[in-house]
C-alpha positions in Angstrom: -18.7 -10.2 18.6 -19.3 -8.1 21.8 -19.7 -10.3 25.0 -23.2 -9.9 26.6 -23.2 -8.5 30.2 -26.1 -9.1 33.0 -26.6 -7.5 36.4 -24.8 -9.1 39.5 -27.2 -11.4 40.8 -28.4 -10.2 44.5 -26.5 -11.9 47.3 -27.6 -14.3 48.9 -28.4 -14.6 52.4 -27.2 -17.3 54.8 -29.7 -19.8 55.2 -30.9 -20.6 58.6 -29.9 -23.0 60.5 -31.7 -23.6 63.8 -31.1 -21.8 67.5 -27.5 -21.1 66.1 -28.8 -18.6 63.6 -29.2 -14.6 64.7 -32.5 -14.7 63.1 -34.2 -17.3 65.1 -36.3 -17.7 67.9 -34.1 -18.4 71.6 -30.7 -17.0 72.6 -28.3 -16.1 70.6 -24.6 -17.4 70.1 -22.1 -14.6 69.8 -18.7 -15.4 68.8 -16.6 -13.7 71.0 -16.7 -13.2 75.1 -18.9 -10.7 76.5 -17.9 -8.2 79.6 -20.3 -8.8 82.5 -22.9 -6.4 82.9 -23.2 -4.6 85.7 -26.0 -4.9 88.1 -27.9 -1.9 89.7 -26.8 -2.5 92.7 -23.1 -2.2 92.1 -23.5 1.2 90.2 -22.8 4.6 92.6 -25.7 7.0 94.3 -26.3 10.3 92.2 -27.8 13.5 93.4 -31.9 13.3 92.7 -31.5 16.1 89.7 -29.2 13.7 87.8 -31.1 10.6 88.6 -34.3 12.4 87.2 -32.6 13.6 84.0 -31.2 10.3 83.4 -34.6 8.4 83.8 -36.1 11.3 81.2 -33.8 10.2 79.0 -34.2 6.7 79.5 -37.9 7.0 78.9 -37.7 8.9 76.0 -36.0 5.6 74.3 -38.0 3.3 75.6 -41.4 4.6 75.2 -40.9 6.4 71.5 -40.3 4.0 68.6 -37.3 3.7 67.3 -38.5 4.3 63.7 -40.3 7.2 64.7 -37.2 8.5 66.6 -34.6 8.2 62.9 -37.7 10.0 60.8 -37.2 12.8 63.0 -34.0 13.2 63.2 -33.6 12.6 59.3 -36.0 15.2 58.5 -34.6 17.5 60.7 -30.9 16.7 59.1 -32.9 17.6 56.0 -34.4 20.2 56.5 -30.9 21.7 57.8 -29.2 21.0 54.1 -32.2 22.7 52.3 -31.8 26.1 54.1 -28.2 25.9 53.7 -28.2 25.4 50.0 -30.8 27.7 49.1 -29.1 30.6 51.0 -25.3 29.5 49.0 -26.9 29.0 45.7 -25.7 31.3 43.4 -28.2 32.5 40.4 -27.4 31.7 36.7 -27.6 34.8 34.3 -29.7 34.0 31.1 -27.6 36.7 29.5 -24.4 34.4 29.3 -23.6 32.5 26.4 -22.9 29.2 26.4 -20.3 27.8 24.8 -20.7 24.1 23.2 -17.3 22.2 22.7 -17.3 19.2 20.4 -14.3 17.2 19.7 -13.0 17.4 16.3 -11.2 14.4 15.0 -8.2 15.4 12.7 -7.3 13.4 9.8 -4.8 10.9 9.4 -3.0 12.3 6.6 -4.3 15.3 4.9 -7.4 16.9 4.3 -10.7 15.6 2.4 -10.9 17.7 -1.0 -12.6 16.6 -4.4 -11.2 17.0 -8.0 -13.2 17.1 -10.8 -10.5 17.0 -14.0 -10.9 17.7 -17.2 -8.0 15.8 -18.8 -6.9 17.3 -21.9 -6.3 16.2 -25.9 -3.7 18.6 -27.8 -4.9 20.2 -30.9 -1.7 22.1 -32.5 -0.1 23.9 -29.7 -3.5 24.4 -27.4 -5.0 22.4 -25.3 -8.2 21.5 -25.4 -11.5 20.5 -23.3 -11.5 16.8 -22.8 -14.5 14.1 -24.3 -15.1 13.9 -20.9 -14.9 14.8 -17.3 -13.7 12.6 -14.4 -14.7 13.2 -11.1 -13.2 11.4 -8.4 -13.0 11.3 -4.4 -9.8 11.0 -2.7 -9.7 10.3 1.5 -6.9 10.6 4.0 -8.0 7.2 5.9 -8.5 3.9 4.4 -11.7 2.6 3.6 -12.6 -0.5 2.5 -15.2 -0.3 -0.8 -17.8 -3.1 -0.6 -18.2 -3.7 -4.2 -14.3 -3.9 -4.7 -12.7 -6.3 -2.4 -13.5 -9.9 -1.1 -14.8 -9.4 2.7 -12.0 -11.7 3.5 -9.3 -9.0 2.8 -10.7 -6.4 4.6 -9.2 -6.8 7.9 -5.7 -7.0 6.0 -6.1 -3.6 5.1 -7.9 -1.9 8.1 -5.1 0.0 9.5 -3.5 -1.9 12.7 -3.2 -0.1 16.0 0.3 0.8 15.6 2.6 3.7 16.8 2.1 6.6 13.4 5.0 6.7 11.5 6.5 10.2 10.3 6.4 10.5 6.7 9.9 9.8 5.1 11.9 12.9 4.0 13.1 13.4 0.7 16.5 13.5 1.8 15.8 9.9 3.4 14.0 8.5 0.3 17.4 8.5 -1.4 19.1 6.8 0.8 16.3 4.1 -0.1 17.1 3.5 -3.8 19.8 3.7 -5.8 19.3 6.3 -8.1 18.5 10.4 -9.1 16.9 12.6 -6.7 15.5 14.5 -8.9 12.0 13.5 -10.1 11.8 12.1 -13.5 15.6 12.2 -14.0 16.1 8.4 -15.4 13.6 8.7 -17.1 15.1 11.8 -19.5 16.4 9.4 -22.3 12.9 9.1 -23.7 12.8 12.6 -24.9 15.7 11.9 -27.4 14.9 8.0 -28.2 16.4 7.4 -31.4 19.5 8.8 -30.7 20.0 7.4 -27.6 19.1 4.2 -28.6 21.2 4.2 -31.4 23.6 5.2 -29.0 23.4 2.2 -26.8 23.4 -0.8 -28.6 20.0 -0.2 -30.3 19.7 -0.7 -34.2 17.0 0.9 -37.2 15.4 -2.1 -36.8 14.6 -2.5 -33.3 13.6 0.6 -33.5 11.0 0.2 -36.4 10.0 -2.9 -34.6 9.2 -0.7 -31.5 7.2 1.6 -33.5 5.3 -1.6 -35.4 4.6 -3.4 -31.9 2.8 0.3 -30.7 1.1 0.4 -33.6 -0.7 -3.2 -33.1 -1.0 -2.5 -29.7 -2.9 1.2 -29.5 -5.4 -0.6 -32.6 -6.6 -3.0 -30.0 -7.1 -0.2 -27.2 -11.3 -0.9 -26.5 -13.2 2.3 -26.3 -13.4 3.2 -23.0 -9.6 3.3 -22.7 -8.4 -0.1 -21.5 -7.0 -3.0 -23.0 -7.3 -6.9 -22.5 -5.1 -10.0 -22.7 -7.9 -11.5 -24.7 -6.9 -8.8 -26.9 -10.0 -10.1 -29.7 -13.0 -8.5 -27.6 -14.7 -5.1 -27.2 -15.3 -2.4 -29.2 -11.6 -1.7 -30.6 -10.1 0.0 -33.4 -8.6 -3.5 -35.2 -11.4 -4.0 -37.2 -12.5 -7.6 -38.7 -9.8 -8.4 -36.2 -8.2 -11.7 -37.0 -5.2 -11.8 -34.5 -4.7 -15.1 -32.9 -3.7 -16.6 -29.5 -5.5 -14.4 -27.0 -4.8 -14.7 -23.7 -6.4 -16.7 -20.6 -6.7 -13.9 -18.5 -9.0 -10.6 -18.8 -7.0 -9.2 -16.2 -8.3 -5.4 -17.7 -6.1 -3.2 -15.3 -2.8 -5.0 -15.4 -3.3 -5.5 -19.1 -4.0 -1.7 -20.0 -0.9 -0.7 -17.4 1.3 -3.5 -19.3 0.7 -1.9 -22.8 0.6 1.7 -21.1 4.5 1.1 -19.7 5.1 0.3 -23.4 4.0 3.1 -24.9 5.7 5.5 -22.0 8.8 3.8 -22.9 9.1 5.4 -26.0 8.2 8.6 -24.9 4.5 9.0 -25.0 2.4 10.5 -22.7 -0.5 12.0 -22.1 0.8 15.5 -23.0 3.2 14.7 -25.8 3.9 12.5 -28.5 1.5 10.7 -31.5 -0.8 8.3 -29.1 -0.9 11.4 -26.4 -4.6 10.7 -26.7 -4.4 7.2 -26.3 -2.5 7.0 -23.1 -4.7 9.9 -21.5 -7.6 7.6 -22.3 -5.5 4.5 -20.4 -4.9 6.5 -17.9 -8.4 7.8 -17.2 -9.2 4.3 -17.5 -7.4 3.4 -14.7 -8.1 6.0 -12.4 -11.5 5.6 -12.7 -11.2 1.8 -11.4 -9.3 2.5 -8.9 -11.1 1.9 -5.5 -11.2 4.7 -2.4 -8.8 2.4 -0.8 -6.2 2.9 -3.6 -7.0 -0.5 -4.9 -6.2 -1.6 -8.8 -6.5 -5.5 -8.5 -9.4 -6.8 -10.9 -10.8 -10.9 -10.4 -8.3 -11.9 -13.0 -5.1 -10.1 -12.0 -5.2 -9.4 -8.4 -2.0 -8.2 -6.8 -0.1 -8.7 -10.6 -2.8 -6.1 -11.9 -2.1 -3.6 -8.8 1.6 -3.7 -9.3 1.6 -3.2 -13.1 -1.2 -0.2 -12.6 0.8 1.3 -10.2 3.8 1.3 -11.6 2.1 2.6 -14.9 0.8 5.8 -12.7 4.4 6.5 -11.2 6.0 6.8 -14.4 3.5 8.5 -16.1 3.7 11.1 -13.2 7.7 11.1 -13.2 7.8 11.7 -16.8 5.3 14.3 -17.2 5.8 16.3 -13.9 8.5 18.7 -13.2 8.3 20.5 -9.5 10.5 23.4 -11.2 8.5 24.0 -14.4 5.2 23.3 -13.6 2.2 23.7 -16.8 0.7 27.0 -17.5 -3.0 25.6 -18.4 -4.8 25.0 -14.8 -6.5 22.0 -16.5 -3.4 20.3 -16.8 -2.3 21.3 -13.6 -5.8 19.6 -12.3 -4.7 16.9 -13.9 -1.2 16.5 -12.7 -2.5 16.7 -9.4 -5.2 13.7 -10.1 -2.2 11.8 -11.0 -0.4 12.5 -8.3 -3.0 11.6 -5.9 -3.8 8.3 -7.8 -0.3 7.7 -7.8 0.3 8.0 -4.1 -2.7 6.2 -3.0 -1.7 3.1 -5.6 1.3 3.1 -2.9 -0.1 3.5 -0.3 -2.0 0.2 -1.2 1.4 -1.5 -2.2 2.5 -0.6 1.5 -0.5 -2.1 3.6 -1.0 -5.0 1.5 2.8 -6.1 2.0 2.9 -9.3 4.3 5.3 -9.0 7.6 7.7 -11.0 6.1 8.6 -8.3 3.4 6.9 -9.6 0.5 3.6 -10.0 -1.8 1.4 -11.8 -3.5 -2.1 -12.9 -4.9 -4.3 -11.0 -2.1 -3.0 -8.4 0.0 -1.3 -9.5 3.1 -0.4 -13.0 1.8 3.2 -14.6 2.2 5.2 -13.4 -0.4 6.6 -14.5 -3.9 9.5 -13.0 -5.9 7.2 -12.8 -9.2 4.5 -10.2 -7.9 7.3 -8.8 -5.5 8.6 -7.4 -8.6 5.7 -5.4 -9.7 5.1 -3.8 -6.6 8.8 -3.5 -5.9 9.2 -1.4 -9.1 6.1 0.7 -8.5 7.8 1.5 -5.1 10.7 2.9 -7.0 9.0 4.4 -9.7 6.9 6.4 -7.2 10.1 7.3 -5.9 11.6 8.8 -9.0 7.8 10.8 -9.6 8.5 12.5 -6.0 5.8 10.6 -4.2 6.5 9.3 -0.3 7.6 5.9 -0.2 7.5 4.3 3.2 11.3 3.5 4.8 10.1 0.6 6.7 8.4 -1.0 3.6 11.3 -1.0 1.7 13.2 -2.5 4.2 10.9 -5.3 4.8 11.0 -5.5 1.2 14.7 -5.9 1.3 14.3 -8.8 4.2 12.6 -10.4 1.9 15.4 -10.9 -0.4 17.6 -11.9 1.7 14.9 -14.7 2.9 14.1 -16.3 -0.5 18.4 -15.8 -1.5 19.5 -19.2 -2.3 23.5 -18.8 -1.9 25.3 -16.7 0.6 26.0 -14.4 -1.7 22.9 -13.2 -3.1 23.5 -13.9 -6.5 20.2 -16.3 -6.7 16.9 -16.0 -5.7 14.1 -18.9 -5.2 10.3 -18.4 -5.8 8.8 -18.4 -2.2 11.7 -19.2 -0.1 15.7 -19.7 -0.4 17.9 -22.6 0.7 20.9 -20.4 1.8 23.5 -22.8 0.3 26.9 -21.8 0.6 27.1 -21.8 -3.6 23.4 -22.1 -4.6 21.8 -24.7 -6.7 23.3 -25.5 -9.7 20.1 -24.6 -11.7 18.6 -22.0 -10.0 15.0 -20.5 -11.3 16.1 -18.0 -14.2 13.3 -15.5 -13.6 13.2 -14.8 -9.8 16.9 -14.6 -10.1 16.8 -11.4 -12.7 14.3 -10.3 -10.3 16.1 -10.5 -7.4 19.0 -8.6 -8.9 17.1 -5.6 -10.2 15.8 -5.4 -6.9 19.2 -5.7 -5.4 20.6 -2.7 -7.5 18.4 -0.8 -7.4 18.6 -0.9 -2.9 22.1 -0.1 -3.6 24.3 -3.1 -4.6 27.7 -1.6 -6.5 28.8 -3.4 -9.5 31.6 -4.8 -7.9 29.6 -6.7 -5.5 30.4 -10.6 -5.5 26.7 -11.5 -5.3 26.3 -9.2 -8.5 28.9 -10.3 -10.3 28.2 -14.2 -10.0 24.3 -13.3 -10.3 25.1 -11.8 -13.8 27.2 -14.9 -15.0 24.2 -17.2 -14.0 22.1 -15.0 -16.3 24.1 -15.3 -19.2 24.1 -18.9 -18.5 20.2 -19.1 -18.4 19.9 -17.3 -21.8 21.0 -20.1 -23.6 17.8 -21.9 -23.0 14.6 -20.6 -24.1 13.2 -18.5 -20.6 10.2 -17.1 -21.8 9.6 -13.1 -22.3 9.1 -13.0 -18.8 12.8 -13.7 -17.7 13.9 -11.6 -20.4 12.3 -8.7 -19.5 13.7 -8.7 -15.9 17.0 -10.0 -17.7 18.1 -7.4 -19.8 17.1 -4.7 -17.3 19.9 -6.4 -15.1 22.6 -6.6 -18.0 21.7 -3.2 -19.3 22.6 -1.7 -15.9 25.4 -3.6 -15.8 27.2 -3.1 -18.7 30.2 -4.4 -20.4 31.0 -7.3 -22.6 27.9 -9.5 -20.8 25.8 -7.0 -22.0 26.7 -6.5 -25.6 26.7 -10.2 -25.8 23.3 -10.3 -24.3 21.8 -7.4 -26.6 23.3 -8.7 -29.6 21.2 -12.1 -29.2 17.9 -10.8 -28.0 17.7 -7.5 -29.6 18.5 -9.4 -33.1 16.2 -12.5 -32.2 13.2 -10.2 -31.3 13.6 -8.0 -34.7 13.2 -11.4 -36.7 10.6 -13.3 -34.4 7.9 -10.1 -34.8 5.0 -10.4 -37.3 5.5 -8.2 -40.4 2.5 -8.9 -42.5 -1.6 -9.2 -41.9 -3.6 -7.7 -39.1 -1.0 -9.1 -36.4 1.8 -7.3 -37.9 3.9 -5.3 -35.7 3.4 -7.7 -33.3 4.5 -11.1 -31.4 3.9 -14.3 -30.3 6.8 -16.5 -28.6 6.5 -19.9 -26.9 8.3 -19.4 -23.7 7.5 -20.1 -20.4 4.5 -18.2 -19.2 4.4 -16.9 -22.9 1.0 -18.9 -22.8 -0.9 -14.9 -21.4 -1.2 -14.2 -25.5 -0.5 -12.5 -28.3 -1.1 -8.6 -26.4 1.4 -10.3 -23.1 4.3 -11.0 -25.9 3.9 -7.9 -27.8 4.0 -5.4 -24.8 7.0 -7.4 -23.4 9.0 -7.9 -26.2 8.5 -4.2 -26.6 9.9 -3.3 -23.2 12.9 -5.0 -23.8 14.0 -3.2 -27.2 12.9 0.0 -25.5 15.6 -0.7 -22.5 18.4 1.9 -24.0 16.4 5.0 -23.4 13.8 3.4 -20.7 16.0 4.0 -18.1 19.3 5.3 -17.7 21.9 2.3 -16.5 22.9 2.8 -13.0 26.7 2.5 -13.2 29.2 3.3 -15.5 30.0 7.1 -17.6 26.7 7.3 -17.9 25.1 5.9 -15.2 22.3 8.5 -13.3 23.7 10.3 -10.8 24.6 7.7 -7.8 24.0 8.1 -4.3 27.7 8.9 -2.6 27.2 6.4 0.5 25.7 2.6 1.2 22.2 2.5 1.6 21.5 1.7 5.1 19.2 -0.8 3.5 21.3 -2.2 1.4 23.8 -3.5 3.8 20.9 -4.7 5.9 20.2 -8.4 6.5 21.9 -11.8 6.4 23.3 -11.6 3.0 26.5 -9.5 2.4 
């Protein structure tokens, strides 16, 4: 609220106070000691011409008014400065332009454009007009949508009054994560899925359980693209639908990213593959929701829905665009380039909505927890592999954030919203923050080798003897799978085999699954997409160490030797 400002009040005079005051009647006070005056008699004789001239004068002050005396001499003063500035002033041509300057305000980060996209189906070998055409405005600065965020989060997003920061080389983004520099390079196994499944510890059957799972899932994709953890409503394909255990949540975005990362797991996107059509429609789907801002939370999902949209968008992007063989067909290229700018803005978001102590959660600017850290942390590094600019500082706060919620001095355990630094952690420390806290540790640049890694592993396979819930699992086998070795055989053996016999094979909720794990509770759709992920980990990214590991970055990560833990 803008203080109110009034006019100085007009000072006051000094109130009088008797014969003391120089505004009343009878003689006057003055401070300080007077000279004597001298009389007449004690001043010199002058000649009678100076005497005369000097009563002239004297009468000229004492008989004309004093006021009358200053008019004169003003007016004459004035008169003086009239003459002398209309003999100076120099005449204006009405021949010469004039030029008008206005101040042009430059944008923040690049100019103001609008797409309109037509995003294509594939017919045969053509492409082909889309059912319909998106259009959609995309601005440099951030501004905050009315209709699509709570007035309370506004001033989290407005951006602060900070020194600009230069945006982060592409030489410097790899210094950031652990991984290829080359856009979409991890993601390569998708192209040849059976065989690199089969190649790395997958079976037939996981792989017909993969294909069963999509299957269940693209039949409950509602008509205008999106899916919902209450899988039962809208207009879907699964007709007389009589699948059970829907979810609490509607959650729309972060459901229709969750089952789009599915399906982009095993190699479909939007330009190749049998449900090409029904991930362009996801994808439309979520574009068209996303706010000015860069915004993909809905009521139900918040920060979880951002993070699982925005990772959805990276990957999509990483897998379908290649800088050195871009499409022939402009329309695609459009589209690309909607996808890119979707993309980006989704992390932008991630980056202002991250809390000053590193991490995220519920609403934007909130103290963080390691569960929705993990969404947003992976979008981060997905939007690194598609080529997008991923704030340095970020990622290091990200990084502090670890080390703030590590519960050992060796990083090999991580607590929900805070760590208690014990010199060997807890002896039952939380199973899913743990996994997550590892993944994120990897992928910063942690080497296999690393104590923290080592033990951190070891506590996993210790928490896999209890039933975790999907939700550990999913975080879990990403850990062992970049690990390697005898923990992960061990570890793929049980769940891969567990999940092949656990998944419905008969009815309308065949293909798909329904455990009883914690957090499990977020339905049938929740458990199917997950349990999916998890047997599509062989060719969903490529493991980070070993023969086949994606090509490694040669020195430490200045992040990754940041902060208290070593």
């Amino acid at each position: 609220m803008l203080a109110s400002f009034t006019p100085n009040a007009e000072p006051k005079l000094p109130p009088e106070t008797g014969s003391g005051s120089p505004f009343a009647d009878g003689p006057t006070i003055l401070p300080f000691p007077q000279p004597p005056k001298p009389s007449w008699s004690d001043r010199p004789c002058e000649p009678s011409t100076v005497l005369r001239r000097r009563r002239l004068r004297f009468l000229g002050f004492a008989v004309l008014p004093a006021a009358l005396f200053s008019s004169i001499l003003h007016l004459l003063v004035l008169i003086g400065l009239a003459r002398y500035a209309l003999t100076t002033a120099r005449p204006v041509s009405r021949d010469k332009p004039v030029e008008v300057v206005q101040a042009v305000q430059q944008p923040v980060d690049r100019r103001i454009e609008a797409i309109t996209v037509e995003i294509p189906t594939v017919a045969g070998d053509r492409f082909e007009a889309a059912r319909e055409v998106v259009a959609f405005e995309h601005e440099s600065t951030i501004e905050i949508a009315e209709q699509s965020l709570d007035a309370s989060l506004v001033d989290l997003l407005i951006p602060r009054s900070e020194p600009a920061r230069e945006p982060l080389a592409r030489s410097e983004q790899d210094l950031v994560f652990a991984g290829p520099p080359i856009s979409g390079r991890e993601l390569a196994g998708r192209a040849q899925r059976r065989r690199q499944a089969l190649a790395r510890g997958g079976t037939m059957d996981s792989e017909n359980a993969v294909d069963l799972a999509l299957r269940w899932l693209v039949k409950h994709q509602r008509s205008d693209g999106s899916w919902s953890f209450q899988h039962g409503e809208g207009d879907h394909r699964c007709r007389d639908c009589g699948c059970t255990a829907p979810g609490r949540p509607e959650a729309e975005n972060g459901a229709t990213g969750l089952v789009l990362l599915a399906l982009l797991g095993a190699g479909h996107t939007h330009l190749e593959g049998d449900y090409r059509e029904t991930v362009a429609d996801g994808l439309r789907y979520l574009i068209g929701r996303q706010t000015r801002e860069g915004s993909l939370m809905d009521p139900g999902g918040n920060m979880y829905s951002h993070g699982l949209a925005a990772l959805t968008l990276c990957e999509a992007l990483a897998m379908t665009d290649d800088p050195d063989d871009p499409p022939e067909s402009s329309a695609v290229r459009a589209q690309q380039r909607k996808l890119a700018d979707a993309a980006q803005r989704a992390i932008r978001f991630i980056e202002r909505a991250q809390h000053s102590g590193g991490g995220w959660r519920y609403a934007p600017g909130q103290p963080g927890d390691t569960s929705v850290f993990g969404w947003q942390f992976m979008a981060l590094r997905s939007g690194h592999l598609a080529g997008l600019t991923v704030d340095l500082h970020t990622v290091q706060q990200a990084v502090r954030f670890l080390d703030s919620v590590a519960e050992d001095s060796a990083g090999s355990c991580y607590g929900y919203l805070h760590g208690r630094h014990l010199d060997h952690g807890p002896a039952d420390p939380a199973p899913a923050p743990t996994a997550i806290g590892l993944l994120g540790r990897m992928y910063t640049g942690w080497q296999r080798d690393r104590p923290g890694i080592q033990t951190g592993v070891d506590r996993l396979m210790e928490a896999a003897e209890g039933n975790r819930g999907l939700y550990f699992e999913y975080y879990a086998t990403q850990v062992l799978h970049h690990y390697g070795g005898i923990s992960w055989q061990l570890w793929n053996e049980r769940l891969r085999d567990e999940l092949v016999r656990s998944q419905q094979r008969r009815g309308p909720e065949a293909g798909s699954w329904l455990r009883n794990g914690p957090h499990d509770d977020a339905g049938r759709l929740y458990c199917t997409a997950l349990a999916a992920l998890c047997l599509e980990v062989y060719y969903r990214h490529l493991p980070l160490y070993g023969e086949e590991a994606a090509p490694a970055i040669q020195r430490t990560s200045p992040v990754a030797t940041e902060g208290r833990v070593r």
